[in-house]
KOLLOTI-571641 format. One line per field, with one value per residue (C-alpha): residue in one letter; x, y, z. Coordinates in pm, 1 decimal, decimal comma. Last residue first. Layout:
% KOLLOTI-571641
residuo	(A; ...)
X	(X; ...)
Y	(Y; ...)
Z	(Z; ...)
END
This chain:
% KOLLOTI-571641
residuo	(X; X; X; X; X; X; X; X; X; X; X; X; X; X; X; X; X; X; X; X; X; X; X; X; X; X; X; X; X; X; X; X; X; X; X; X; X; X; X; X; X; X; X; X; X; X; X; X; X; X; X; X; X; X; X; X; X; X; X; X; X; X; X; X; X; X; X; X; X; X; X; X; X; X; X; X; X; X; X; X; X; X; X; X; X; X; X; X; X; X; X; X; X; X; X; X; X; X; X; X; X; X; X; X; X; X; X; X; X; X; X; X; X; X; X; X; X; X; X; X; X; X; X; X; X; X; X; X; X; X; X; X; X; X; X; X; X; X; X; X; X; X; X; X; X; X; X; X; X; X; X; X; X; X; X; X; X; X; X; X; X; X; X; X; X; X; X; X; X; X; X; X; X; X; X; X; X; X; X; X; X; X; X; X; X; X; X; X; X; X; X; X; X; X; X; X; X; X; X; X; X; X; X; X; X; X; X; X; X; X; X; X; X; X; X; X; X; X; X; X; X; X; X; X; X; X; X; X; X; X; X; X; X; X; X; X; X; X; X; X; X; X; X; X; X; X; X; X; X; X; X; X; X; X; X; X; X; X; X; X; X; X; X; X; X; X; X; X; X; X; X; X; X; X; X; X; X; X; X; X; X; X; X; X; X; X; X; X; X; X; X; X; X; X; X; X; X; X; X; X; X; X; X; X; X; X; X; X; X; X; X; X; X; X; X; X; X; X; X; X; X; X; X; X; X; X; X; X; X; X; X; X; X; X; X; X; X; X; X; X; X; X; X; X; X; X; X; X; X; X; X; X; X; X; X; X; X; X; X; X; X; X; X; X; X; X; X; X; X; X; X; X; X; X; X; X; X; X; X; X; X; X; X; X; X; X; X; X; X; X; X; X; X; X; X; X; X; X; X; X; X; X; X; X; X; X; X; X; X; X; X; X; X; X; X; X; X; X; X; X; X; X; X; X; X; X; X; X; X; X; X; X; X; X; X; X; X; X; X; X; X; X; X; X; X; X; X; X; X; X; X; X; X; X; X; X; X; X; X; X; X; X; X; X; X; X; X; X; X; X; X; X; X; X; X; X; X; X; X; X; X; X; X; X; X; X)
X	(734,6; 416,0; 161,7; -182,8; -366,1; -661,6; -429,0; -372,1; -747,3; -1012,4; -1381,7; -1536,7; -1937,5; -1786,7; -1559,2; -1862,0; -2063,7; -1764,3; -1779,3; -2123,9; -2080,8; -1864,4; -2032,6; -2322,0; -2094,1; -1952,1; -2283,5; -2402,3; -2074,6; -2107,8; -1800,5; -1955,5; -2160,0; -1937,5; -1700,4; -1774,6; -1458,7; -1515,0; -1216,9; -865,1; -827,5; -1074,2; -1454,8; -1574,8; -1938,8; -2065,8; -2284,7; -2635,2; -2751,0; -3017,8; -2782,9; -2394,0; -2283,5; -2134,1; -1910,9; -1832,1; -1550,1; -1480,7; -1083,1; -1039,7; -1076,5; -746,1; -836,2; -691,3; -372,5; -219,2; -518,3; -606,5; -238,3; -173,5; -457,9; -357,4; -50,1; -234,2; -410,4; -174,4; 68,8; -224,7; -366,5; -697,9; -736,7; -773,4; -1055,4; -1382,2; -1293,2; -1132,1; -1420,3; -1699,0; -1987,4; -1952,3; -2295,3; -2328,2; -2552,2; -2615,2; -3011,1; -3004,9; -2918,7; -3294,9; -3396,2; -3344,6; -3622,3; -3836,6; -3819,4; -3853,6; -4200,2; -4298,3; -4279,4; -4438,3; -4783,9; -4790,6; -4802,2; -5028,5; -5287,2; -5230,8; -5341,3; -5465,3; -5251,5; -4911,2; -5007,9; -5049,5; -4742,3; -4555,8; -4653,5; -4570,5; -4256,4; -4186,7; -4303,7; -4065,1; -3794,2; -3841,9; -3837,3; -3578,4; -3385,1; -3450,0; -3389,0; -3046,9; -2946,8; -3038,8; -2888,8; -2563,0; -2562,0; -2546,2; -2893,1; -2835,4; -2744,1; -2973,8; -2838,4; -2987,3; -2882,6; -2720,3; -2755,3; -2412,7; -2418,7; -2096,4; -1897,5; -1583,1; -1843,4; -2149,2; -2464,6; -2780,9; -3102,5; -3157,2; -3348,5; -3106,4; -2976,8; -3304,0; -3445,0; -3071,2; -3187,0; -3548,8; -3501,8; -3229,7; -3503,9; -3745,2; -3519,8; -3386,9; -3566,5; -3524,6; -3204,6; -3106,6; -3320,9; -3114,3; -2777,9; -2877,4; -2957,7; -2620,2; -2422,8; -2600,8; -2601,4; -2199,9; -2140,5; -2302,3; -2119,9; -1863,8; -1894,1; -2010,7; -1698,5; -1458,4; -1621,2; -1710,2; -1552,5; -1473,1; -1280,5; -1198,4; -1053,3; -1027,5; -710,9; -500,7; -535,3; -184,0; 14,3; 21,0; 267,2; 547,8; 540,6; 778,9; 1061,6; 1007,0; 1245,8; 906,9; 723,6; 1006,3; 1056,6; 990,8; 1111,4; 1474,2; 1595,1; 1889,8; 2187,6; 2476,8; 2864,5; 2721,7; 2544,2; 2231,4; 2080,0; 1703,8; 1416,7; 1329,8; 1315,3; 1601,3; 1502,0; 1735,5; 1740,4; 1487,4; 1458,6; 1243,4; 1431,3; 1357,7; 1324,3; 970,3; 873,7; 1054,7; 866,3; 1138,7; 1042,7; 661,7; 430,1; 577,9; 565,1; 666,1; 802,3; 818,4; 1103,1; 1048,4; 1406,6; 1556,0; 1318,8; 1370,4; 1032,2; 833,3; 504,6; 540,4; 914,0; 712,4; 962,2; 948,9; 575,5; 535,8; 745,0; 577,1; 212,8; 271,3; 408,0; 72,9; 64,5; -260,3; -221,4; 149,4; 93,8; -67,0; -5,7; 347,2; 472,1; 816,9; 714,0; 411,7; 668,8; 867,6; 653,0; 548,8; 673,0; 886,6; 1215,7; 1120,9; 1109,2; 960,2; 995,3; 665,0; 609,6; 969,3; 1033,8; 673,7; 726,3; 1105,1; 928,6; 609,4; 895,6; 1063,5; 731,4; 607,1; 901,7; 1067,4; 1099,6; 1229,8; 1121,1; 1279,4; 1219,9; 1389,0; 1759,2; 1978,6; 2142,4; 2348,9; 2208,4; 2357,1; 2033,5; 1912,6; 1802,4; 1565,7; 1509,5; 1236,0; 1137,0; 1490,5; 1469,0; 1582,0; 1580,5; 1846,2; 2008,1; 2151,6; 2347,2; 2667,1; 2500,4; 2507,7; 2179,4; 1965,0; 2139,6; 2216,4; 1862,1; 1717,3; 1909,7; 1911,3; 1518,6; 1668,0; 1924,5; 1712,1; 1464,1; 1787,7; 1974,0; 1628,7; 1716,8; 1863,3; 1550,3; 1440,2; 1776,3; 1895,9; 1686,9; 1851,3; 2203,8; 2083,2; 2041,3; 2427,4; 2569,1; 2341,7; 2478,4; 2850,9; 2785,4; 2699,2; 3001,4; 3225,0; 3088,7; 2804,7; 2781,6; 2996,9; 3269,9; 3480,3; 3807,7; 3896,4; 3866,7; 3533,0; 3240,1; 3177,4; 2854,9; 2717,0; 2846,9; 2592,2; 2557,5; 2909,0; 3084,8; 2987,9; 3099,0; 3423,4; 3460,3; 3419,8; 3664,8; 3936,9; 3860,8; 3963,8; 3561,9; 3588,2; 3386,0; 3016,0; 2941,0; 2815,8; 2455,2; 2520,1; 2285,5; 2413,1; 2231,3; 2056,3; 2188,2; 1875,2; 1936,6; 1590,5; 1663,3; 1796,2; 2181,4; 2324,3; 2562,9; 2604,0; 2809,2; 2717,9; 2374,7; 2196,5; 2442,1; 2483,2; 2314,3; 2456,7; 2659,2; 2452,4; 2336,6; 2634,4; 2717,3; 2411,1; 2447,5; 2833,3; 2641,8; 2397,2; 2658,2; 2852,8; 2604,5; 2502,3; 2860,4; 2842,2; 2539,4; 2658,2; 2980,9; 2762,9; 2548,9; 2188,2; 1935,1; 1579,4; 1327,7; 1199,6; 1223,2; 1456,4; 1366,1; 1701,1; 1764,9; 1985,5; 1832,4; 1537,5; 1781,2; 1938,2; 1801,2; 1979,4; 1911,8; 2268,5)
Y	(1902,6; 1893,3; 1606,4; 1585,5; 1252,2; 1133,9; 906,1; 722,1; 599,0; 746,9; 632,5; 651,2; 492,7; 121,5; 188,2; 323,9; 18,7; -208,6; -19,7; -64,0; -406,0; -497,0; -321,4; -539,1; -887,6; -691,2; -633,8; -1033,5; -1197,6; -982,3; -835,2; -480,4; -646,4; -630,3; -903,8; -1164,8; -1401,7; -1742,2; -1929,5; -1848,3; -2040,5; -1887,3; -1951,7; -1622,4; -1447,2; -1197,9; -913,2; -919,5; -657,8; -425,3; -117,0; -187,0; 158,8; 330,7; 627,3; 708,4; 943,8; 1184,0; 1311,7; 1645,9; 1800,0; 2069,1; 2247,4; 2187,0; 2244,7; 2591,4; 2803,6; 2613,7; 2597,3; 2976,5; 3049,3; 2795,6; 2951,3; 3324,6; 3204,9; 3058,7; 3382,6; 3603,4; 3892,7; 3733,7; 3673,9; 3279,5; 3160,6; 3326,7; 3335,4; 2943,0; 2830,6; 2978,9; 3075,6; 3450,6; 3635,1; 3981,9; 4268,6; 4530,3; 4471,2; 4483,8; 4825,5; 4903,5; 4875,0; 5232,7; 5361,7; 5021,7; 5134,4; 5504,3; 5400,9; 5249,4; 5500,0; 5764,7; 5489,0; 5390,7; 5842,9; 5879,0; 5598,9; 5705,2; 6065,7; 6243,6; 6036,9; 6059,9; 6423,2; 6455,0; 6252,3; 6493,3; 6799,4; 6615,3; 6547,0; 6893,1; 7014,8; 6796,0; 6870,4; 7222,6; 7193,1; 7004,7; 7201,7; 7542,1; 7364,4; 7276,1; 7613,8; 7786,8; 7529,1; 7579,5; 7999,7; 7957,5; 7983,6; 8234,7; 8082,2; 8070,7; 8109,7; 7948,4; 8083,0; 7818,2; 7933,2; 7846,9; 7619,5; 7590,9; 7324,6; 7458,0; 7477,5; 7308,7; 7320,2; 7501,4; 7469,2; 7077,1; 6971,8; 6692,4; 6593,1; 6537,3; 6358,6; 6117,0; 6059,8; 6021,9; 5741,3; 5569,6; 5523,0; 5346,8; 5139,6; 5009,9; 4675,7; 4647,4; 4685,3; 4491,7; 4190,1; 4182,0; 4252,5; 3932,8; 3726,5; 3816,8; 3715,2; 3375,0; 3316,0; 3429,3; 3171,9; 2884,1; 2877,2; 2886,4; 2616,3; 2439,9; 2468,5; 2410,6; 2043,8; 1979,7; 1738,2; 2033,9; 2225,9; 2054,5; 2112,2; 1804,1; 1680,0; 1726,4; 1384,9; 1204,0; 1230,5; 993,4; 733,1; 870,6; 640,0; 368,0; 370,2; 173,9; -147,9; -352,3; -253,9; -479,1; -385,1; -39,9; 36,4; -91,9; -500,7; -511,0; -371,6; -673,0; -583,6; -653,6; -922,5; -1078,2; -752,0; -813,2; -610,0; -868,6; -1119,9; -1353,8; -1745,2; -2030,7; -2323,9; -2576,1; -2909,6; -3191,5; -3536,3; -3871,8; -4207,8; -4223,7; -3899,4; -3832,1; -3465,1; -3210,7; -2923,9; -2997,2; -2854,0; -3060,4; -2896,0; -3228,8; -3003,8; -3199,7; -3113,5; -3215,4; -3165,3; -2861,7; -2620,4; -2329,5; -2384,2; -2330,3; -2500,5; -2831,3; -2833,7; -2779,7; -2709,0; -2307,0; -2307,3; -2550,2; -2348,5; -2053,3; -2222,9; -2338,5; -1965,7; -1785,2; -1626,3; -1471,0; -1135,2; -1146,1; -1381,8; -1713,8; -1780,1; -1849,5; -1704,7; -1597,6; -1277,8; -1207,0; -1248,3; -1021,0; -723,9; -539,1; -207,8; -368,4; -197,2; -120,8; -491,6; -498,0; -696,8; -678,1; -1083,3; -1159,6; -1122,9; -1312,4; -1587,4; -1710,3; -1734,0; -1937,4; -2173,7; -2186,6; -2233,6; -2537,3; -2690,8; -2895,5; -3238,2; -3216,1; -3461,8; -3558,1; -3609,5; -3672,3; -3836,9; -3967,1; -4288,9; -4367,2; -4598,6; -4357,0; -4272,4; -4159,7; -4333,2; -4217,2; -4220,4; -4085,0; -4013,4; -3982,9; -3845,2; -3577,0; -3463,3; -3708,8; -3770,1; -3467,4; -3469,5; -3373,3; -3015,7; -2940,0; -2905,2; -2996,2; -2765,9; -2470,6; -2460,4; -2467,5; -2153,6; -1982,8; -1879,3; -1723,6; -1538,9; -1427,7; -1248,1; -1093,7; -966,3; -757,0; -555,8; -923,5; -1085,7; -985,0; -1021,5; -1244,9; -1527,4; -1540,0; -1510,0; -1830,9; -2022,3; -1982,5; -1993,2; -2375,7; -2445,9; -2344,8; -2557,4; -2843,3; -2809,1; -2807,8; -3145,6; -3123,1; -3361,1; -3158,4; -3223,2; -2927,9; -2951,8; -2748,0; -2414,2; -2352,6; -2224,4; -2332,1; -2445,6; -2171,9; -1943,5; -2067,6; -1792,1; -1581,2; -1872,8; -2148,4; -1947,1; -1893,5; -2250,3; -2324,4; -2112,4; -2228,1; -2598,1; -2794,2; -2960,2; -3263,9; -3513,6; -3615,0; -3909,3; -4232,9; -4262,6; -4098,9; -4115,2; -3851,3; -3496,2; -3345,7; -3075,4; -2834,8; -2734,3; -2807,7; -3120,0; -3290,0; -3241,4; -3535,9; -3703,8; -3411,3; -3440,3; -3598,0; -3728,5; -3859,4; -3725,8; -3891,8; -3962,4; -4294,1; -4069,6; -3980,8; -4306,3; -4497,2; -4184,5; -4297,3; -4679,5; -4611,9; -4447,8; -4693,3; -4996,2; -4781,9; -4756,1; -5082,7; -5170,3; -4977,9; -5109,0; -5472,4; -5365,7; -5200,6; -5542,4; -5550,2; -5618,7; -5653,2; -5580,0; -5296,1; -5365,5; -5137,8; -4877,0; -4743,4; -4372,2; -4297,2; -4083,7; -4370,1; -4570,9; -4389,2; -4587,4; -4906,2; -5170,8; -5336,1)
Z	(-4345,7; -4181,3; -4208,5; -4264,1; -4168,2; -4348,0; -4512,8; -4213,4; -4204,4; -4005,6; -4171,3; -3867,0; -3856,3; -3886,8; -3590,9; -3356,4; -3502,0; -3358,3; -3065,7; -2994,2; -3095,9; -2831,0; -2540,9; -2635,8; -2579,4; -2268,7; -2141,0; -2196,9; -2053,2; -1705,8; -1642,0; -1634,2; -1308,9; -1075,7; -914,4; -650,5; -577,2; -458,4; -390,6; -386,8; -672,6; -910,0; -938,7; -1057,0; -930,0; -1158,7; -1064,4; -1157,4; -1436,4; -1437,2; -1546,8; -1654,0; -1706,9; -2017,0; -2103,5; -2447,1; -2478,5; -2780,3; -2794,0; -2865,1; -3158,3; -3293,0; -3582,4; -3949,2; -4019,8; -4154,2; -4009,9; -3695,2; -3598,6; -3647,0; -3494,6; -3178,2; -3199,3; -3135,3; -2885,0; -2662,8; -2706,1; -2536,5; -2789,2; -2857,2; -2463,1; -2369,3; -2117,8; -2232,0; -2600,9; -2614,9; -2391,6; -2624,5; -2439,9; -2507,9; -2468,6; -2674,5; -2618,9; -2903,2; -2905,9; -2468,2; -2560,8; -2666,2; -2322,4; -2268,7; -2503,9; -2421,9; -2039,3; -2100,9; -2321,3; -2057,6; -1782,6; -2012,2; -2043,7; -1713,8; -1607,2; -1876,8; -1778,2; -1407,6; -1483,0; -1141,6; -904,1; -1096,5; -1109,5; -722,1; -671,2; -881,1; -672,2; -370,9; -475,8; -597,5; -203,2; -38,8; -266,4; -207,9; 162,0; 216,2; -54,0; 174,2; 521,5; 383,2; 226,7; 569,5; 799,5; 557,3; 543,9; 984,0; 1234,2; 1462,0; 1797,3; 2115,5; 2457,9; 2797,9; 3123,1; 3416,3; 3772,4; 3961,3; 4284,4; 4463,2; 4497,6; 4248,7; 3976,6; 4044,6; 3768,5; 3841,6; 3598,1; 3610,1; 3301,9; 3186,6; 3550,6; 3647,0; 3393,0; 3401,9; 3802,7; 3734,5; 3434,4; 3691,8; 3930,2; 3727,2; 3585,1; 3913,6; 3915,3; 3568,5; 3556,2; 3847,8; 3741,2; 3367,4; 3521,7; 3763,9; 3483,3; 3289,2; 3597,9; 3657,6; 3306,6; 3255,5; 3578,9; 3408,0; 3090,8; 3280,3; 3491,2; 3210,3; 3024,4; 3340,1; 3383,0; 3662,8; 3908,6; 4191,6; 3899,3; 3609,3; 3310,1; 3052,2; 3037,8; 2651,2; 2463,6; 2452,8; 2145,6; 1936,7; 1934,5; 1665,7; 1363,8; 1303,6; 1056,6; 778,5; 817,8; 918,8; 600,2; 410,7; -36,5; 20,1; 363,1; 268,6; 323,8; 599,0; 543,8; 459,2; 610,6; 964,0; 883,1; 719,0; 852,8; 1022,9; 882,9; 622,4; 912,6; 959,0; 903,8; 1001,7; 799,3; 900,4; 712,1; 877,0; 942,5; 727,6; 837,5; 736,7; 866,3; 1150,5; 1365,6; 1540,0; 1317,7; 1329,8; 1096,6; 792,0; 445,5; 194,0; -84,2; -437,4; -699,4; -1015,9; -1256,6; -1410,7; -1289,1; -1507,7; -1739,7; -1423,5; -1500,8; -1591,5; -1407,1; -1102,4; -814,6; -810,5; -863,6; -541,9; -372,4; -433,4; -387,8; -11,9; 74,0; -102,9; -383,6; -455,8; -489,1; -591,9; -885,6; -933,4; -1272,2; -1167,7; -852,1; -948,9; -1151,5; -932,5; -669,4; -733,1; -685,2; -1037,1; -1128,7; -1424,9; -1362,3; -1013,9; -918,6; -594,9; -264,8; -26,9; -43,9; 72,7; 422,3; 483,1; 222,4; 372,3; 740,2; 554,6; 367,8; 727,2; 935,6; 745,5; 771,3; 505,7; 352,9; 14,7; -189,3; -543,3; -894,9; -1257,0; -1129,7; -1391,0; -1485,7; -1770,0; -2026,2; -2309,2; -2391,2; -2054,8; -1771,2; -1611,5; -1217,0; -959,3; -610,2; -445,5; -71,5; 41,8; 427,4; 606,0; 247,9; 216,5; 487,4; 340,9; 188,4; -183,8; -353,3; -86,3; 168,5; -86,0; -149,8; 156,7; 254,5; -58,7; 23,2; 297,2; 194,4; -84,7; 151,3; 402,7; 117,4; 10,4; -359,4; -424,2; -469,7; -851,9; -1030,0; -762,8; -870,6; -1213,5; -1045,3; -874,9; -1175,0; -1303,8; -939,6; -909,6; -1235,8; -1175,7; -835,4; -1006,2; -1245,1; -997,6; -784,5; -548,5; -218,0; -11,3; 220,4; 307,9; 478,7; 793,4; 839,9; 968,2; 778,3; 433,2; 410,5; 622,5; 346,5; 66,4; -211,9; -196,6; 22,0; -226,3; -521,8; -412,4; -303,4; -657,8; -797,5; -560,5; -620,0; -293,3; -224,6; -36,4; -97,9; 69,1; 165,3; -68,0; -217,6; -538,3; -832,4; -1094,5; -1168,9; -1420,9; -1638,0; -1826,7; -2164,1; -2236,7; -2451,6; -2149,0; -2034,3; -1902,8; -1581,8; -1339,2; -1023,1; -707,6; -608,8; -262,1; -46,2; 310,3; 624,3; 804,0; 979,8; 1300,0; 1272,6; 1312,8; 1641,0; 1750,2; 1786,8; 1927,5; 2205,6; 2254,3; 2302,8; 2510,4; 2748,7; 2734,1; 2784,6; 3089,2; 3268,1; 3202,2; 3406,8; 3695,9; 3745,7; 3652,5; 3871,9; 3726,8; 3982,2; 3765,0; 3407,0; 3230,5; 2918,3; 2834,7; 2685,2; 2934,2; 3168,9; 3209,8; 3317,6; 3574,9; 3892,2; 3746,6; 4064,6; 4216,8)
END
């Protein structure tokens, strides 16, 4: 019989090679038991803690067996609180950390959690990889032993590891916790947990390498070396790629765990109303309703204007004729109209008298002005000088304290008091200077290139300095210039 399921198998056959259905089955068998040897050929790599260096910190014992079973109350306690995918299930629990490993991973996790724990979903993440090389039964499938020492007592320790890990988890872990703050300081957390670096420039493959440089990061007990790998499926010699599930800052742990608030995760702010549509234009017949209009009031105002004058003419005769028209209707008959004059009143009288006596002084004057002109310049300026001589008596207040503060007010009269049992208040004298004719300054740094202005060139700053030293040499402040009240 001819295997037509090979492929489905896993086994690369010949063709025309005829294999009978009992030799199909114990090569069956014979793969399966292969991967269930390899499924459990991945172990711990250390158990329990052998030495304490001179920084305090414990380092772990060589262990290259599986994992033991963990019964201590206390310490299952602690691996539920920080690592509860550990200890799921109810059966027993293997792990390849003793008691006191876990008291030190509790002890250096708290540390974290100071700066992390405003955003449960951030520092369950980055205690996902953590609790897995630490403690997990496979640890041996992603860690691999770098480096030994063996300490005075000639027991052996380990100083290094790798962790091989995704690219994607340590960039997932990054993104829900770059916007995390620590109010108490008012910096983000990670410019606290990104070295030198800080929160500007942190990046994901710089934050783990911070947190697993013992040169750098005075809390790493021992080097620990991320190998990022872009492929979660990829082998690299012999060992798998570590890839704990990532929640996003926004996403609850759980039900009992709220996800991270709008100030430490953007994406839990809530999101702004879409805008609201833009109102139609008016139309009518695909015009718009403006110019339409604007249209229609010229067309109307043009033919106002051509009607008017066209019938100007005409409406002049008709109001004429109405004015001097003699016979007015009453009840549709025609009625001659007779003009009556009024006496003029005591008022029109009075009124036409001043008019004309003012007219007449006026003129009077005028003809004087005209006859002397040297007299008449020479009375107008002496009236000027006469009633210019106020200007003598006039005061300008440019003091701030007079223009803005009444003598009276309660302000000024403590400042008074102040002023006259102290000495008066000065404010503060500020020198401002700008960096003229200078090129700005471009800094190597990390990142790159980064262009900055020119007040950090090396030659202003060097003459900003001794202007202020000269400043300080010319002030000769000292605490004993100071008055004190008792």
């Amino acid at each position: 019989m001819r295997s037509t399921n090979g492929s489905k198998l896993g086994i690369d056959l010949l063709p025309n090679i005829v294999l009978s259905k009992g030799t199909v089955s114990k090569i069956f068998l014979l793969c399966l038991l292969s991967s269930q040897v390899i499924a459990k050929e991945y172990g711990c790599i250390w158990y329990g803690e052998c030495n304490t260096d001179q920084k305090s910190h414990k380092q772990n014992c060589p262990y290259t067996g599986p994992g033991k079973e963990m019964t201590n109350p206390a310490s299952l306690s602690i691996l539920r609180k920080w690592c509860p995918h550990l200890a799921e299930g109810n059966g027993s629990i293997n792990l390849c950390c003793d008691d006191a490993q876990l008291q030190t991973m509790d002890f250096n996790i708290k540390m974290a959690a100071n700066f992390l724990a405003r955003c449960p979903s951030c520092l369950t993440n980055l205690l996902a990889h953590i609790c897995d090389f630490t403690c997990a039964p496979d640890q041996s499938r992603f860690v691999n032993v770098t480096e030994t020492a063996v300490t005075a007592l000639g027991k052996t320790v380990i100083t290094g590891i790798d962790v091989y890990i995704s690219e994607s988890y340590m960039s997932g872990v990054f993104n829900s916790c770059i916007q995390v703050s620590v109010p108490s300081t008012g910096y983000l957390a990670l410019e606290l947990m990104c070295g030198h670096w800080g929160a500007s420039r942190c990046t994901p493959r710089k934050w783990f390498d911070y947190m697993g440089d013992p040169a750098s990061n005075t809390y790493v007990p021992f080097k620990v070396a991320y190998v990022s790998v872009p492929s979660t499926n990829a082998s690299i010699d012999g060992f798998q790629v570590l890839n704990p599930e990532i929640r996003a800052c926004n996403v609850p742990v759980n039900s009992l765990t709220p996800a991270c608030s709008c100030m430490d995760c953007e994406a839990s702010c809530p999101a702004d109303p879409p805008p609201h549509p833009p109102d139609r234009p008016c139309r009518l017949l695909g015009i718009d309703c403006y110019h339409i209009m604007m249209l229609s009031l010229f067309v109307f105002g043009s033919m106002a204007f051509l009607l008017v004058v066209n019938f100007e003419e005409k409406l002049m005769v008709l109001i004429s004729d109405c004015l001097t028209s003699n016979v007015e209707e009453v009840d549709g008959s025609e009625v001659p109209t007779t003009n009556t004059s009024q006496p003029a009143s005591y008022c029109e009288k009075l009124g036409a008298e001043l008019d004309k006596l003012l007219q007449e002084s006026f003129e009077r004057l005028g003809c004087a002005c005209a006859l002397h002109p040297w007299r008449t310049l020479l009375i107008g300026l002496c009236v000027v000088v006469v009633l210019g001589q106020g200007i003598l008596y006039l005061h300008l207040t440019t003091d701030p304290v007079e223009l803005w503060a009444s003598p009276t007010s309660r302000s000024r009269q403590e400042k008074t008091y102040f002023d006259s049992h102290f000495e008066p208040f000065y404010r503060t004298e500020q020198v401002i200077i700008h960096a003229s004719g200078l090129k700005n300054v471009i800094h190597n740094t990390s990142n790159g290139l980064i262009e900055f202005g020119p007040v950090f060139n090396k030659e202003f700053l060097l003459e900003v300095l001794k202007l202020q030293e000269k400043i300080e040499k010319a002030l000769k402040w000292t605490l004993c210039s100071l008055k004190f009240a008792i």
